[in-house]
VOPAGU-2260 file (C-alpha; in pm, 1 decimal, decimal comma):
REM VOPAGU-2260
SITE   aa  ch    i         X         Y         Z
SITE  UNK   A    0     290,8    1917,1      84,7
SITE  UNK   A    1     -30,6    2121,0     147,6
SITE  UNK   A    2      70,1    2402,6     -52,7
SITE  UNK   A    3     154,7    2173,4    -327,5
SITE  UNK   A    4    -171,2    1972,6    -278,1
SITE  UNK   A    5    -366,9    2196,4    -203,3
SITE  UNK   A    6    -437,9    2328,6    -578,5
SITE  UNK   A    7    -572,5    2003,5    -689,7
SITE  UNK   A    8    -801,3    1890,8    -383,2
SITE  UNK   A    9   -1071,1    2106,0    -522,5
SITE  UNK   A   10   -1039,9    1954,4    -858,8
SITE  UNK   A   11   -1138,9    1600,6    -961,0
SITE  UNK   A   12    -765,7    1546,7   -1111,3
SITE  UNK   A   13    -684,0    1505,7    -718,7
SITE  UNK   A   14    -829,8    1159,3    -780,5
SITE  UNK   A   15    -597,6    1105,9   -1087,1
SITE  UNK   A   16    -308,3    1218,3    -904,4
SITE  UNK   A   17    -334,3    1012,0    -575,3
SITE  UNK   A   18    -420,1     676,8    -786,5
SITE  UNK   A   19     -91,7     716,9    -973,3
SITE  UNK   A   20     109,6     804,1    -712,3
SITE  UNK   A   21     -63,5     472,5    -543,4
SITE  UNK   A   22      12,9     256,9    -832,3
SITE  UNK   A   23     429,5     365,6    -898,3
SITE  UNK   A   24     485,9     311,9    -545,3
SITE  UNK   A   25     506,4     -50,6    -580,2
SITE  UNK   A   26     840,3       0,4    -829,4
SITE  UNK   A   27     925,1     364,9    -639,7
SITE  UNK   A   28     871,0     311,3    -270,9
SITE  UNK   A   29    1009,6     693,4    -243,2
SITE  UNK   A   30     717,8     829,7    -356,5
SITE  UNK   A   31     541,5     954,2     -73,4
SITE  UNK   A   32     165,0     801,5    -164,7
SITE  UNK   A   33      76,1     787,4     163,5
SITE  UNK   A   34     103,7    1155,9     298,6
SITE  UNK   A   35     -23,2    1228,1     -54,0
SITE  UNK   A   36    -369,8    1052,6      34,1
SITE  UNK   A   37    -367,5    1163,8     404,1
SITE  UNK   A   38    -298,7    1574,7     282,8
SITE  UNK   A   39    -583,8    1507,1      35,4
SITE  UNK   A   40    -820,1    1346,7     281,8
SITE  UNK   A   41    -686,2    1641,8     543,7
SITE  UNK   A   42    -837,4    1871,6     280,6
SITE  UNK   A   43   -1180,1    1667,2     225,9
SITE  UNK   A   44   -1196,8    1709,8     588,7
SITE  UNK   A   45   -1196,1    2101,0     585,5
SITE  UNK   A   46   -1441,6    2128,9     291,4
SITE  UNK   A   47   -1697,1    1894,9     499,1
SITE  UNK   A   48   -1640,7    2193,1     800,7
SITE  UNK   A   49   -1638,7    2483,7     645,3
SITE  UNK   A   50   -1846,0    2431,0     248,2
SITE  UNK   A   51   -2256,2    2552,0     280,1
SITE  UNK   A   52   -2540,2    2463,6      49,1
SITE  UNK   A   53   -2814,7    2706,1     -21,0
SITE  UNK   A   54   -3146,4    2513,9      65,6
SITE  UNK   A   55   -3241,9    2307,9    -161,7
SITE  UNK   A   56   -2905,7    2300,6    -331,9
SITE  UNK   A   57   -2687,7    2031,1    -413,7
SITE  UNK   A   58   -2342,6    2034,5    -313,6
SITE  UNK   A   59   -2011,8    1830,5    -435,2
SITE  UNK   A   60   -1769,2    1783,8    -207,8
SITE  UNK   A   61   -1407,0    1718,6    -379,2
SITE  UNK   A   62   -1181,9    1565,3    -274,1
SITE  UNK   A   63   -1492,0    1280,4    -163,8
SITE  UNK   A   64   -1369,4    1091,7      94,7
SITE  UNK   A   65   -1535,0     727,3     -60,1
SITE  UNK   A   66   -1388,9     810,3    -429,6
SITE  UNK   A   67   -1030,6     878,6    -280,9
SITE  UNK   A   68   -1095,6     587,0     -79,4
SITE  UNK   A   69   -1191,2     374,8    -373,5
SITE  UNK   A   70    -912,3     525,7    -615,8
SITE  UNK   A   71    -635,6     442,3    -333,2
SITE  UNK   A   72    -769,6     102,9    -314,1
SITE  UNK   A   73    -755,1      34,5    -677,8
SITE  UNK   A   74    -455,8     163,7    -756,7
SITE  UNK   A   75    -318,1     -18,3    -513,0
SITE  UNK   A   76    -475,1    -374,3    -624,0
SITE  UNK   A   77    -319,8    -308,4    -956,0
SITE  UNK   A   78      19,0    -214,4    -932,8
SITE  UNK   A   79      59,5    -515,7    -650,8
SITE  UNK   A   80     -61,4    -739,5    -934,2
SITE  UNK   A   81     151,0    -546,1   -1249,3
SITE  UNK   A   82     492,8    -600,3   -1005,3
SITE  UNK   A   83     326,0    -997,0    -930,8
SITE  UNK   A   84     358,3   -1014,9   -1307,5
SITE  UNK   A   85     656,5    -876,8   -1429,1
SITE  UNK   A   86     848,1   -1081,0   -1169,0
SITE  UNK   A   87     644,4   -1374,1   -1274,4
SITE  UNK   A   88     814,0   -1325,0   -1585,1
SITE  UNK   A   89    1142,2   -1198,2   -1470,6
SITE  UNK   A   90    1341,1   -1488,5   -1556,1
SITE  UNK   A   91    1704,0   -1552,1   -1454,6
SITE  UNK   A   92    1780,8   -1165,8   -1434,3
SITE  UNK   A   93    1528,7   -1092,5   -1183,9
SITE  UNK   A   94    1630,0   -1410,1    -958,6
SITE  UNK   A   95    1957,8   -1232,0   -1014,9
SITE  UNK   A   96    1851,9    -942,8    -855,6
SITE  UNK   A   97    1659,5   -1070,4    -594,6
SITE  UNK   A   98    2005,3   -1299,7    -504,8
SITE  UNK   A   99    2179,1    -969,3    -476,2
SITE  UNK   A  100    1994,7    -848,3    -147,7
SITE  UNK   A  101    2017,3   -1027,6     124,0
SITE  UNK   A  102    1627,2    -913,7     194,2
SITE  UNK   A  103    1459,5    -970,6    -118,2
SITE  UNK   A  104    1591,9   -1365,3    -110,1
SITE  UNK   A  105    1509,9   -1349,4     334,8
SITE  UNK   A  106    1108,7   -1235,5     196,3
SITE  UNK   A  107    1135,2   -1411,1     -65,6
SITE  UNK   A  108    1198,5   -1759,1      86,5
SITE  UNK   A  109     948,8   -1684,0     425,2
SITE  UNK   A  110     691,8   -1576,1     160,0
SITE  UNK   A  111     627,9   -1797,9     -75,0
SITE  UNK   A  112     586,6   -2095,6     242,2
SITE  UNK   A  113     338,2   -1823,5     416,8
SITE  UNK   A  114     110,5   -1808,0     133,5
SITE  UNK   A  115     123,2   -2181,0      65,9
SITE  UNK   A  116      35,7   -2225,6     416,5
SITE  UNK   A  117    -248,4   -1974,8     373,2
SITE  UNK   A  118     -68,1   -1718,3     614,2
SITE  UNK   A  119    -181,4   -1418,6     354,0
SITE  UNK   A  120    -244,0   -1220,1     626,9
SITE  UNK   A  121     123,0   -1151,2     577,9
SITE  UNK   A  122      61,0    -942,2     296,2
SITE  UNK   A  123    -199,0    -720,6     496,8
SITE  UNK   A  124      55,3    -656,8     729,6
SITE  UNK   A  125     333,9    -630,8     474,9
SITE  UNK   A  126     162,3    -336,4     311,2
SITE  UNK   A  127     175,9    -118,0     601,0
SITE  UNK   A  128     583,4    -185,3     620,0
SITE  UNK   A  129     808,7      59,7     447,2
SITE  UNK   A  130     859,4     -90,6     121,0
SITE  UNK   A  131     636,6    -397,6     215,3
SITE  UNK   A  132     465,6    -356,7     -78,1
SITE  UNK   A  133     718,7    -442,2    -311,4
SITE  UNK   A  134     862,4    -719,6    -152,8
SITE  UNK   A  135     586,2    -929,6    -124,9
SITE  UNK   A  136     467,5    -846,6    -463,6
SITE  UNK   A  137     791,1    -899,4    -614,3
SITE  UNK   A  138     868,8   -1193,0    -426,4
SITE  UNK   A  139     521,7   -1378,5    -486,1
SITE  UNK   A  140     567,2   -1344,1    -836,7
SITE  UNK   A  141     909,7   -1458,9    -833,8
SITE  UNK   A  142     799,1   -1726,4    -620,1
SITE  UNK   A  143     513,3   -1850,0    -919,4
SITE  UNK   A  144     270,5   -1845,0    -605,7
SITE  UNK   A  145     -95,4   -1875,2    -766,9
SITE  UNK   A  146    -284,8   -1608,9    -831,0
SITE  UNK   A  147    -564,1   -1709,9    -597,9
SITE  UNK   A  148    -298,8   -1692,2    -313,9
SITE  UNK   A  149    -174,6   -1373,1    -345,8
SITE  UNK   A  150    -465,1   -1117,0    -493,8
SITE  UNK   A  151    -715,0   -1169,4    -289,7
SITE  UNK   A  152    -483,3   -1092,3      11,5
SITE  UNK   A  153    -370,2    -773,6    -178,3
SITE  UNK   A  154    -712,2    -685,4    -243,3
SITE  UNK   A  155    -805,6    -708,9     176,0
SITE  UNK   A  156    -428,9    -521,3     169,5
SITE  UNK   A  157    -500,5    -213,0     -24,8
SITE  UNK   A  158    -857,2    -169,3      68,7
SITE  UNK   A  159    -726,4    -138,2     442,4
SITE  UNK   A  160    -420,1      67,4     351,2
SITE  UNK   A  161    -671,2     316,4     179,6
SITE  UNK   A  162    -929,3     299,7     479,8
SITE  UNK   A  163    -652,5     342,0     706,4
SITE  UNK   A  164    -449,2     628,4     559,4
SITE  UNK   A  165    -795,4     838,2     461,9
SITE  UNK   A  166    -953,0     780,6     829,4
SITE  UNK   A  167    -614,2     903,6     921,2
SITE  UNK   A  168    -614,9    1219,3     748,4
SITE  UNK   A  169   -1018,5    1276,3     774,1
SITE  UNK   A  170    -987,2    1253,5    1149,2
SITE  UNK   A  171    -678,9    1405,1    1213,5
SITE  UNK   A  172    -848,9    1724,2    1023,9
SITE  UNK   A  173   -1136,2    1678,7    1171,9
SITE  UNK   A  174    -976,1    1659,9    1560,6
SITE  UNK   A  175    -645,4    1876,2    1514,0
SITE  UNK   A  176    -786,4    2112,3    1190,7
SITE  UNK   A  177    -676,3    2101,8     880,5
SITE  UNK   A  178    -350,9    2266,7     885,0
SITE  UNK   A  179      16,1    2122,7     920,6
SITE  UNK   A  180     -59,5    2011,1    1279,4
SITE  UNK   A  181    -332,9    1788,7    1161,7
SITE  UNK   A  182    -186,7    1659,6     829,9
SITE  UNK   A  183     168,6    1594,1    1083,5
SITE  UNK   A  184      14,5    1434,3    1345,2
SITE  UNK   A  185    -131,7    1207,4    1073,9
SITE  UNK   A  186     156,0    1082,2     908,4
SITE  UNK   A  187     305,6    1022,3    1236,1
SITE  UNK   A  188      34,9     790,6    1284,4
SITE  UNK   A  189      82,5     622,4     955,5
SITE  UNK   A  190     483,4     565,4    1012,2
SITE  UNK   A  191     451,1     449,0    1298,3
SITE  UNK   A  192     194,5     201,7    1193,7
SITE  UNK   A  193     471,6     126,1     973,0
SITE  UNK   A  194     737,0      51,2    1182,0
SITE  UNK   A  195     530,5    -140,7    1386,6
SITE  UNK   A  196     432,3    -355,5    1062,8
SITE  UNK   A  197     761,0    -407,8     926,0
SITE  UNK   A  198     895,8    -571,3    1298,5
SITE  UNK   A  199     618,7    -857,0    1234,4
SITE  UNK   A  200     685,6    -907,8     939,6
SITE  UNK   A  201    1065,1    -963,3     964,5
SITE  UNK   A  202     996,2   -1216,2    1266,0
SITE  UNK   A  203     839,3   -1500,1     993,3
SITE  UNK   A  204    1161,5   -1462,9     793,7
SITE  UNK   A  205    1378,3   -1545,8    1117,0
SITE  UNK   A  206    1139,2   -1844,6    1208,6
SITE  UNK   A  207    1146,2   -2003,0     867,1
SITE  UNK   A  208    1476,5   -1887,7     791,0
SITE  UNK   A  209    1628,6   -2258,8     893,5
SITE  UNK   A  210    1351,8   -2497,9     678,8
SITE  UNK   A  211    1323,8   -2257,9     382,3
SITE  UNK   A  212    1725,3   -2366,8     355,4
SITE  UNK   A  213    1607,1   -2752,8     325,2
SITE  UNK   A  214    1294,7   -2664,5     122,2
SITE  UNK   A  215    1330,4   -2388,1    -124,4
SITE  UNK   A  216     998,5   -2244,9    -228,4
SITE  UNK   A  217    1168,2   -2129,8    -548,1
SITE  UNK   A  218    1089,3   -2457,8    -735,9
SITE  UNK   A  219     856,6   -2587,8    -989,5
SITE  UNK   A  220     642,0   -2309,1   -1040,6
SITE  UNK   A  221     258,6   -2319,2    -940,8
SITE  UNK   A  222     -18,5   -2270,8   -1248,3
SITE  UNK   A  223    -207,0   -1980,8   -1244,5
């Protein structure tokens, strides 16, 4: 990953890469966005050491640690609210779908009484989870929740995702240096953030499990 990364962090196309990578995860949750953006902030964290101005001379550092930031962020936002809207409008064949895994319907039904119940903090916590992401985007749309109950949340989501996975990589330069030790130790941190994510978010489904049965939240859909 640093070898492969490392010929774009000097370049401002490092920003183009990490917000598409960002976005697609939300449909491919293979894609590794996350070690992309903690390698990249790894590297912003070795130019800040080791680049030197002449007095009097400006300096750009690339990759910049509050554009990466920002791009992460974004990109985020936006492909939580393009998978919101193409389940939206799924139809029957994307209920279909979701019917055919057993945790797409469990998220599905624990969701969409969460954010009704304002318990978006869900989808904070959600985006940390190995593909977290997707099901909660997915299922919100699916489950027609408004639009004022589920961006916001995925706004306060991805901008702490982003701070996260960059103060991750920054420090874990800064402490460790920026080599593999740094850039592993990192990641580590940022799976097992995971893993600790997904266990809270699986313990709604379990608790709601019984009254989602008597009250679907798959029912007349909400207006946006």
């Amino acid at each position: 990953m640093l070898e492969s990364v490392g010929a774009l962090t000097g370049s401002p196309w490092i920003y183009a890469v990490v917000a598409l990578s960002v976005l697609l995860d939300v449909f491919l949750p293979v894609l590794p966005s996350g070690v992309l953006v903690i390698t990249a902030a790894t590297a912003a964290a070795a130019s800040t050491t080791t680049v030197t101005a002449a007095a009097g001379e400006a300096t750009r550092q690339v990759p910049s640690l509050l554009v990466l930031t920002l791009c992460a962020a974004t990109a985020s936002v936006l492909g939580d609210l393009v998978a919101y809207r193409l389940a939206w409008r799924g139809g029957e064949r994307l209920d279909r779908a979701i019917a055919r895994s057993r945790r797409l319907t469990s998220a599905q039904e624990s969701l969409g009484t969460a954010l009704s119940r304002g318990g978006g903090a869900l989808v904070v916590v959600a985006r940390f989870a190995p593909a977290g992401r997707s099901v909660v985007s997915l299922g919100a749309g699916a489950a027609h929740r408004k639009v004022k109950e589920f961006l916001p949340w995925s706004a306060v989501a991805g901008v702490a995702w982003a701070v996260y996975s960059v103060g991750l990589g920054y420090f874990g330069g800064q402490w460790l240096g920026a080599g593999w030790l740094g850039t592993a130790v990192s990641v580590l941190a940022l799976f097992l953030a995971g893993a600790l994510a997904a266990l809270v978010v699986r313990r709604p489904a379990h608790t709601s499990a019984a009254p989602a049965t008597t009250a679907p939240v798959t029912g007349a859909p909400a207006g946006t």
